[in-house]
C-alpha positions in Angstrom: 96.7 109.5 115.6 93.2 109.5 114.5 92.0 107.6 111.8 90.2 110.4 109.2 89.0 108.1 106.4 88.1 104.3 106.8 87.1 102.5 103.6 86.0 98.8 104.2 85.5 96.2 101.8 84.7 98.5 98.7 83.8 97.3 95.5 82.7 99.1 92.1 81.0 97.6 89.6 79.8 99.3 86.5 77.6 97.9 83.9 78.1 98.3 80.1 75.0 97.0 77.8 75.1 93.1 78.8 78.2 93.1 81.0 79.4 93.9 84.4 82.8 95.2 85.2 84.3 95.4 88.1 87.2 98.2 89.0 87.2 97.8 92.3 87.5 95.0 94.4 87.4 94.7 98.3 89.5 97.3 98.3 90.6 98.4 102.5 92.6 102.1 102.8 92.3 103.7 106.5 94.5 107.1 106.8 94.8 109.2 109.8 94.5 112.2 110.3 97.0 114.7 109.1 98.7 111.7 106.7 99.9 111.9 103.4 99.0 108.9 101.6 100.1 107.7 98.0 97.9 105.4 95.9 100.0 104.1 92.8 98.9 101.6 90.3 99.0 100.7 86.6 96.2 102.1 84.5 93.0 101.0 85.1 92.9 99.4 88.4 90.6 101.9 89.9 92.7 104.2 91.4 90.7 107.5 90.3 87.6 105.2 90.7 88.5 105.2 94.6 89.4 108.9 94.7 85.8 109.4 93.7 84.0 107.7 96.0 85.8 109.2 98.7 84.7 112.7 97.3 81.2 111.5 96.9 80.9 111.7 93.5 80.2 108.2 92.8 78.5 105.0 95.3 80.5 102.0 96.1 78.5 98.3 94.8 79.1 97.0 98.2 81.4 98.0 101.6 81.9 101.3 103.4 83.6 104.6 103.3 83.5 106.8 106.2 85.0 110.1 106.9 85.4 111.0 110.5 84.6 115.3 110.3 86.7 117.2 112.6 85.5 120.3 115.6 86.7 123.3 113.0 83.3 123.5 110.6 85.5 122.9 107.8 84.4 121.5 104.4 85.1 117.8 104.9 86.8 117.3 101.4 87.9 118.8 97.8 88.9 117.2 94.8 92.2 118.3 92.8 92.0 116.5 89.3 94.6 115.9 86.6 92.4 118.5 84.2 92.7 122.1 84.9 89.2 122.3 86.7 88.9 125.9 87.1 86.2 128.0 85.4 87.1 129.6 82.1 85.0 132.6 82.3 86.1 133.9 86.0 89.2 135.4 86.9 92.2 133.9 88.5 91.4 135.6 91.8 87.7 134.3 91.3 88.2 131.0 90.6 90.4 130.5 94.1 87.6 132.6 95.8 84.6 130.0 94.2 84.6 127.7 97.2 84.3 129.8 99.7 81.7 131.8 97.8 79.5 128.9 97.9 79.9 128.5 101.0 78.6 131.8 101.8 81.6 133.7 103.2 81.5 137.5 102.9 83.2 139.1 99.7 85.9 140.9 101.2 87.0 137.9 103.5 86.9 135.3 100.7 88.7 138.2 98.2 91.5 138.6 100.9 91.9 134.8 101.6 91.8 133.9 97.9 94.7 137.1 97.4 96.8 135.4 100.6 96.4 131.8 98.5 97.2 133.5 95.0 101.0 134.8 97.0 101.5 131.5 98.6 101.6 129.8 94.9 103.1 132.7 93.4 100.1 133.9 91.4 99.7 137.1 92.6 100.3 139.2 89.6 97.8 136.9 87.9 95.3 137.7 89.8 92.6 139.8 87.1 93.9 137.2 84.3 91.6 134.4 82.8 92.6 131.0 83.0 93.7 131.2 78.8 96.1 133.0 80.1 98.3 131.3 82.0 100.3 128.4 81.3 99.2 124.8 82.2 101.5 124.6 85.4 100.0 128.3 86.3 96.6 126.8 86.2 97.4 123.8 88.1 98.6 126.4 91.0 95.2 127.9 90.7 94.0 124.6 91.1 95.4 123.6 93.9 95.1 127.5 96.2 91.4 127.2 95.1 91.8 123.8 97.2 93.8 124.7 100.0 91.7 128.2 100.6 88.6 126.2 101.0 89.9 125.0 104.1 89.2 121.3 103.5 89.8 118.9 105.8 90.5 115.8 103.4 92.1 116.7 100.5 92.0 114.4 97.0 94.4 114.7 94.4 93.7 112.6 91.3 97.3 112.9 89.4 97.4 116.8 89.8 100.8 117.4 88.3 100.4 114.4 85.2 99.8 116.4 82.2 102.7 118.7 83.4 106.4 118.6 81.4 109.2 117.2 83.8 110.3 120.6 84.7 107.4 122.4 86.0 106.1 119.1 87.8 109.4 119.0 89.7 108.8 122.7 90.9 105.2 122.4 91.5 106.1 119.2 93.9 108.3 121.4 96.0 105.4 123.6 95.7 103.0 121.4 97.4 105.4 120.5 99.8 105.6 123.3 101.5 102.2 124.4 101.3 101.1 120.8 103.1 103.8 121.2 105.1 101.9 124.4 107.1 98.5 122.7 107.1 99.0 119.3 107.2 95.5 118.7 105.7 95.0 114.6 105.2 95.6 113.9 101.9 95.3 110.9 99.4 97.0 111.4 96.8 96.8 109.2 93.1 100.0 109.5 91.1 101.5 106.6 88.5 105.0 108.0 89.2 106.7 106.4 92.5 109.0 108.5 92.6 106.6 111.3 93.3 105.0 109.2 95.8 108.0 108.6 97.3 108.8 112.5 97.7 105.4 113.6 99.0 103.8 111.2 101.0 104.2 109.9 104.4 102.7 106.1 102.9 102.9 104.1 99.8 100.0 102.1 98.7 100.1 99.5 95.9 97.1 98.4 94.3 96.8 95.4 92.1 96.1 95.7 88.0 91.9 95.4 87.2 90.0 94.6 88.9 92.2 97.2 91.6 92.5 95.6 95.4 95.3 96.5 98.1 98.4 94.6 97.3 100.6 96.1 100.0 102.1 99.2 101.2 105.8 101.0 102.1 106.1 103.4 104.6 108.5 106.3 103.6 111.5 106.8 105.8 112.5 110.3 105.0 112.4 113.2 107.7 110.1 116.2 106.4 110.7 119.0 105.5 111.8 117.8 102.2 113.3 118.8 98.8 113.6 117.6 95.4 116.9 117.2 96.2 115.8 113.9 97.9 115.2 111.8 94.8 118.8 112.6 94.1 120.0 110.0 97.5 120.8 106.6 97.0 118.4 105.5 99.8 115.5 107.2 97.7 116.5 105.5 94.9 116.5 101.9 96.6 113.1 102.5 97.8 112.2 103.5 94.4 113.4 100.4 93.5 111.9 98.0 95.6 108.1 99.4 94.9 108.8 98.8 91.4 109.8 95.6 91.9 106.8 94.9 93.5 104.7 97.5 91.2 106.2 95.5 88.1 104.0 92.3 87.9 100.8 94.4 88.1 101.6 96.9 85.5 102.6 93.5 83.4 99.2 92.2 83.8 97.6 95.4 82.9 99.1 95.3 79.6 98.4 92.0 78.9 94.7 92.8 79.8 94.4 95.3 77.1 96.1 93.2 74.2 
């Protein structure tokens, strides 16, 4: 395998009136390509801070991200956040088709590959609606086809499915499943739930309570394709266990960092 993204040694530092802080710290990740990667943390430790600077929305204070582009002339990454990042005022059908607007591709070819997206997630009798329209899960869908029919090669994914009810996260994780599964994109993904780690990814990785460095990782066992029926196995829930275990202590000294 090929490693996709390397980051070395990155720190983030942020400065508020007479202080410094630091949410990042050192912090090493390298994921190959085609790998599903996890990031899971207690609140605070820079998770989302990471995500960012992978995306290039914000610098590192000191080390080194690189992403390695691949031969196909894709854009390198896109960014799936927690908020419903679509645009109010376009359609449903538009709002999958933005990306490859920008990126200049003809009307009728980014119409019919937005359309094929809009199927895929199930949103194809949405497709003239406008985003007050559609429930939250529904707009996470749009969300995530607007990602996917951008053809990224890296895709981030900042909690995607955290502001949804239990329900509709559980179906929307199936969801994503199966779309990865036919494009293998690289992915890192931020979640607080290991459970949902656990199900999607291919790799685990802890990160330490503020300021947020690597504290270790799990690989996950579990043959792909896979199903929600997963969590319901007693080896999942051992796993589950363990990271918490080792989660636990973190999340502790989160808390008491807030008190």
């Amino acid at each position: 395998m090929t490693a996709k993204i390397k980051a070395v040694g990155v720190t983030k530092a942020f400065s508020s009136g007479d202080r410094t802080v630091t949410a990042l710290h050192d912090f090493n990740l390298e994921v190959q390509e085609g790998e599903f990667v996890c990031i899971v943390g207690p609140s605070g430790c820079g998770k989302s801070t990471f995500l960012r600077i992978l995306g290039g929305l914000a610098t590192p204070t000191s080390g080194q991200v690189t992403l390695v582009p691949g031969k196909n002339g894709a854009p390198l990454q896109n960014i799936v956040f927690q908020e419903y990042a679509i645009f109010p005022w376009k359609t449903v059908l538009d709002n999958v088709a933005f990306g490859l607007e920008m990126r200049g591709i003809g009307k009728a070819e980014r119409y019919a590959t937005a359309s094929e997206w809009l199927r895929k997630v199930g949103l194809s009798k949405f497709a003239d609606a406008y985003p007050h329209q559609l429930s939250g899960g529904m707009k996470q869908r749009v969300s995530i086809a607007r990602a996917f029919a951008n053809d990224p090669e890296i895709l981030l994914m900042d909690e995607p499915l955290g502001a949804l009810d239990a329900q509709t996260r559980a179906v929307l994780q199936e969801e994503l499943l199966r779309i990865w599964e036919a494009s293998r994109k690289t992915v890192v993904y931020i979640t607080h739930s290991i459970e949902e780690a656990l199900l999607l990814g291919d790799r685990v990785v802890l990160m330490t309570a503020h300021p947020g460095t690597f504290k270790c990782e799990f690989a996950v066992p579990f043959k792909r394709p896979r199903t929600f029926e997963l969590t319901g196995t007693a080896e999942f829930s051992r796993l589950n266990y363990a990271i918490w275990k080792e989660l636990q202590g973190e999340v502790l000294r989160a808390m008491e960092q807030q008190l």
